[in-house]
Steps between C-alpha positions, in 0.01 A plus 500: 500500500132600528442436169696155513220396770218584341633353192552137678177548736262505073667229418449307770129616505508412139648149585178439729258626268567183216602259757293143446496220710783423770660198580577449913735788556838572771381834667738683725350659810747725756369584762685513922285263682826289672398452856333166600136648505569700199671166316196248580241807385699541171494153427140488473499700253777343329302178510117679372704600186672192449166327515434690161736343301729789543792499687599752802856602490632595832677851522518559839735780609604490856517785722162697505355739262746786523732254406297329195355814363820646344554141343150447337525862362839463408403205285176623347709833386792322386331258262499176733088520595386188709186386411317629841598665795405607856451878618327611766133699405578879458699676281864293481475416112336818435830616307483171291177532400542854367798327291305291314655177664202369699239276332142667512248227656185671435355272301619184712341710816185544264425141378590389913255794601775613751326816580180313632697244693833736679405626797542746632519705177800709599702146447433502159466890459908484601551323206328721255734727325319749243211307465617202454598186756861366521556250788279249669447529874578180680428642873454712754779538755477769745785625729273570809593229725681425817614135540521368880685223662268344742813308668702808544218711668449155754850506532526864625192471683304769332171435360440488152489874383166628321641788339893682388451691845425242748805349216709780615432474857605098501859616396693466760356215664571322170862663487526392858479118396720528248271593223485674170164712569498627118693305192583694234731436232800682372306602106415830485140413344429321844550835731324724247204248506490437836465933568234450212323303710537669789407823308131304451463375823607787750438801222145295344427466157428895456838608608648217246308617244578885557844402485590239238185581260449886547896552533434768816809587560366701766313215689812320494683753676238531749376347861320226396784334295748596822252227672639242269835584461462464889365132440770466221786580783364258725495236194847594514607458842257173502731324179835622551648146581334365158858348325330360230425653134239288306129572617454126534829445726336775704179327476664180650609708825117528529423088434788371722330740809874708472300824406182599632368667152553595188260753280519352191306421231240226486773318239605404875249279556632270211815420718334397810257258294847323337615486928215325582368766730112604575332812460342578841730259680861564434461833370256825517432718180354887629396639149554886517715428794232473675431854446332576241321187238607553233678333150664603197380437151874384457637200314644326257455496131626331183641742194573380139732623313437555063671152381555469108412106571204366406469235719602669792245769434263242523662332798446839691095528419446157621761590856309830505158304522680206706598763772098608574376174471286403821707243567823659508380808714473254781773296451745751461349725717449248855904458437551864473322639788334708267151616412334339189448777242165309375224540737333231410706246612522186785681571775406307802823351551624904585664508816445740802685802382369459121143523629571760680622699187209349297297704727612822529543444064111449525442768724683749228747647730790494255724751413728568189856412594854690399569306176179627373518896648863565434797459205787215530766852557291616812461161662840451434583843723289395750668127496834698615350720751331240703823276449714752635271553829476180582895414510563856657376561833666864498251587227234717650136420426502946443733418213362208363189641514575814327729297247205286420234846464796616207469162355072488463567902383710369245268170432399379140 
């Protein structure tokens, strides 16, 4: 099978190697951007390529990226490559790459000068596999964010918390008025972020490092990770009337002032744009959780797969130079929610919370995030633990915790 792979990834690299001039070219491109925010930032894209000549064919696959994942890889194994598709930075399509399927952009990244203009470097250094650079960075999302309903918090008569423990403390005024205090939806991905987060913000950025970059089992096991397990139970307690799945159903709760937050990404941000609602206003961001300032050189990125096509090869260079263009960063990214990954870009139509995260980009305090430190398998493990805590109260925080120390023992 191996050599079957290899075989098909020469003569596609062959293929590319004598291809002449291309005609405007159909391009595939799957990616799971389906909410509202996600839709309207997608499209910009869609429209920057079509302004080439080219034409962006829609491959949207509902249901988030543990749900799209299998199906991209599926296809790019099984013969049926799309001409572009959406992983997250890190190490997803590490696998593929190491078959021979993925096309090597080196000298795309080379003529754009994508190492001078990426920043920061670790975007692009996710993307370099043995030397040599295999997806295009299109962002920088980070996880470390709690989203607050400004009507809720009026409506409990609370004020507006300035960190997850003065969070914590609101509770039960907010339950009290009939109020979500913490949305969080049924996917495992969004419990296992949201202790991610909390592992950052209560533990710092040392004890997240110690844990998901040095693997210390030990650490893991120990008091300072009980403190967040601690915060993770009261996350618990906080969301256990969330009845929704999708992290943009739960994100609603939040919008409609039926939940008084949600941690969440800053992909969040996307959906209250498309309801009309103000940063600063309607709803409070607390990067860090108001703990600790920090973001995650997370994100989005665009893969392409070895096509025997000429034409399509082609059509993926000039999407692969479309994707950094200037332009597009802000386009795409003021729909998003995200962070440009071009410094050197306009953004004074940024909102509230986006300045806020330009800032503490500029001020370097970023950290790595999981997709980058750990293997597909392990985050997989820890998907199920923190899935299984949340939607069983009877599950000690001594067993999760000591569940989760076996897991970063065992961590690739």
């Amino acid at each position: 099978m191996r050599y079957k792979l290899l075989t098909a990834a020469f003569a596609a690299t062959a293929a590319l190697q004598f291809a002449g001039p291309a005609a405007a070219t159909d391009l595939e491109v799957t990616h799971w951007w389906t909410s509202g925010g996600e839709a309207a930032a997608v499209a910009e894209l869609a429209k920057a390529f079509d302004a080439t000549g080219n034409h962006w064919v829609d491959g949207a696959i509902a249901g988030s990226g543990g749900t799209a994942r299998p199906i991209m890889i599926s296809r790019i194994t099984g013969g049926d490559p799309m001409g572009a598709t959406q992983f997250n930075h890190g190490r997803q399509a590490e696998e593929l790459v190491q078959a021979g399927l993925m096309r090597d952009l080196t000298d795309v990244a080379t003529k754009g000068k994508w190492t001078e203009i990426v920043r920061p470097k670790s975007l692009l250094d996710s993307c370099i596999i043995d030397g040599k650079i295999y997806c295009v960075p299109v962002n920088i999302h980070s996880w470390q964010w709690l989203w607050l309903s400004n009507e809720a918090f009026a409506k409990a008569g609370v004020p507006m918390p300035k960190d997850w423990n003065e969070f914590v403390a609101a509770a039960p005024a907010l339950e009290k008025a009939g109020i979500i205090p913490l949305a969080v939806g049924g996917q495992a991905w969004q419990s296992s972020g949201a202790f991610d987060v909390l592992l950052a913000a209560v533990g710092g950025s040392d004890a997240f490092l110690k844990v998901y970059k040095d693997k210390d089992a030990k650490f893991a096991a120990g008091p300072e990770i009980a403190k967040v397990f601690k915060a993770a139970d009261d996350a618990r307690k906080m969301a256990k009337n969330t009845n929704v799945q999708d992290w943009n159903q739960a994100t609603n709760l939040v919008i409609t002032g039926k939940a008084g937050g949600q941690i969440m990404g800053d992909w969040a941000q996307g959906e209250f744009q498309v309801a009309g609602k103000v940063a600063g206003k309607d709803y409070t961001c607390l990067p860090g959780l108001g703990l600790n300032e920090v973001i995650a050189t997370g994100g989005d990125a665009f893969y392409f797969p070895l096509l025997k096509d000429a034409d399509k090869s082609k059509a993926q260079e000039v999407l692969a130079e479309t994707l950094l263009d200037p332009k597009t960063q802000v386009a795409f990214n003021l729909k998003k929610g995200s962070l440009p990954v071009r410094g050197d870009v306009d953004l004074n139509a940024a909102n509230d919370c986006m300045k806020k995260g330009l800032a503490i980009l500029a001020k370097g305090a970023v950290i790595p995030w999981t997709d980058q430190l750990m293997s597909q398998d392990t985050q997989k493990q820890k998907e199920d633990l923190f899935a299984e805590f949340f939607a069983k109260p009877d599950m000690t925080v001594e067993e999760a915790q000591k569940r989760f120390a076996d897991l970063i023992a065992a961590a690739d």
